[in-house]
C-alpha positions in Angstrom: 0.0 0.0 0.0 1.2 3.4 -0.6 -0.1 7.1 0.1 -1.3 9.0 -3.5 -2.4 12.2 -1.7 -5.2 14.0 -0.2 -8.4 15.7 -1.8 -11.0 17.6 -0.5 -14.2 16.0 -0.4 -16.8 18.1 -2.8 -20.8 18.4 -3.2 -22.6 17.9 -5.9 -26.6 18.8 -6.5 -28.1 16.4 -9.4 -31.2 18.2 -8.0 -32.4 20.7 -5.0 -33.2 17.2 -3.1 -30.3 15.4 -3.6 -26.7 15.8 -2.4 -23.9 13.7 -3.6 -20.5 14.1 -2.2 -17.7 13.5 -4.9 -14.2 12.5 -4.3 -11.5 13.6 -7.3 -8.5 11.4 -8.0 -5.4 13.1 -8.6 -4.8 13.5 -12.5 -2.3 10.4 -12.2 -4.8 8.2 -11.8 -7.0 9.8 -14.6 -7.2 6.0 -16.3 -9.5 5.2 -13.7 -12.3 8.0 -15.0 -14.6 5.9 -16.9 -15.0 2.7 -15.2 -16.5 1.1 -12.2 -15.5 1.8 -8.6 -16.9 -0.6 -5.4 -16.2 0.8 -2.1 -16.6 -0.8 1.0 -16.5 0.8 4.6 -14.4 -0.4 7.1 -14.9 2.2 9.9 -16.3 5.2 10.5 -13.6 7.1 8.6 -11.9 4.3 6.9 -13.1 3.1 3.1 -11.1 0.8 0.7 -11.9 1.3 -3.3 -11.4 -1.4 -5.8 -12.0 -0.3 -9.8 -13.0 -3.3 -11.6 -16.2 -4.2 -13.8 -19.2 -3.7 -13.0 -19.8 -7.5 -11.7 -16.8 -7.8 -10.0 -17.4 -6.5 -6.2 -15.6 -9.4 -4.7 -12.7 -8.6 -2.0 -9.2 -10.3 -2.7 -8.7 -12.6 0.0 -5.2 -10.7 1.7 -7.9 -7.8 2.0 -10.2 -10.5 4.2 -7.7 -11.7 6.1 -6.4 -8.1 7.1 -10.3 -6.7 7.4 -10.6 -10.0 10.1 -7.1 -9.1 12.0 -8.2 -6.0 12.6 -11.5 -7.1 14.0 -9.5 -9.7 16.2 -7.5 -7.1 17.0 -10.2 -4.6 18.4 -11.4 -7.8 20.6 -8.2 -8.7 21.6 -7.6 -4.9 22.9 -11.1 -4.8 24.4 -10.3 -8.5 26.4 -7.2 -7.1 27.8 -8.8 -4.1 29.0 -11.4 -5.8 30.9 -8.6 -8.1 32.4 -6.7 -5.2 33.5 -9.7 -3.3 35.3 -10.0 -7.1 36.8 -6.5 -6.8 38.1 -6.5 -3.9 39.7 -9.5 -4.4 41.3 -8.0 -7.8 42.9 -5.0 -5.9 43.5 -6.4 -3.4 45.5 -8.5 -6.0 47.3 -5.9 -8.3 48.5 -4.0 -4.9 49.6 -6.5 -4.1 51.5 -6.8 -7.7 52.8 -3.6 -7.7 53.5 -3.9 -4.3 55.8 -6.2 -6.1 57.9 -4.2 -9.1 57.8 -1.1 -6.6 59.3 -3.5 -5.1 62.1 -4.2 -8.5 63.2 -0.5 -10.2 63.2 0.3 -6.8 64.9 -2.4 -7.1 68.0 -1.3 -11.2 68.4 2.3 -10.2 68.7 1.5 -8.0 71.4 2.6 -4.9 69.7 0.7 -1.8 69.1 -2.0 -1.4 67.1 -2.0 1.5 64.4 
């Protein structure tokens, strides 16, 4: 993959109802103007454009397997989140725990309690 270059997204009214918006292709890539274009979203902000015919809306399979890491990959980073909140919150219990347990070894020692 490599970075062509940025373009300003523009508007276009067919008709008072209708707004289009219209992406422009730098002019090295002006073979494409003509011909079919299938675009697929893969996040909010994130789309992937394959020219081809008309038929042909079918995803190469490298592009699956990276669209399905990347899902895996949000999953995985939600999973360790959850496991980290469940960390600390054992962490902070057996601290506590352990407090009490210090209190107690403390008084049956015969030394003063804090």
């Amino acid at each position: 993959m490599r970075y062509i270059g940025r373009t300003k997204v523009g508007r276009m009214k067919p008709n008072p109802k209708t707004e289009l918006a219209i992406i422009r292709l730098p002019v090295e890539l002006k073979g494409y103007a003509g011909q079919y274009c299938h675009i697929w979203e893969f996040d909010k902000d994130l789309f992937l454009l394959k020219f081809g015919n008309a038929e042909d809306a079918e995803l190469p399979n490298s592009i699956h397997l990276s669209i399905q890491h990347k899902d895996s990959d949000r999953e995985l980073e939600e999973r360790v989140k959850r496991l980290e909140a469940a960390v600390e919150e054992l962490t902070r219990i057996l601290q506590c725990n352990n407090q009490g347990d210090f209190k107690l070894n403390k008084s049956k020692s015969g030394a003063a309690e804090i």
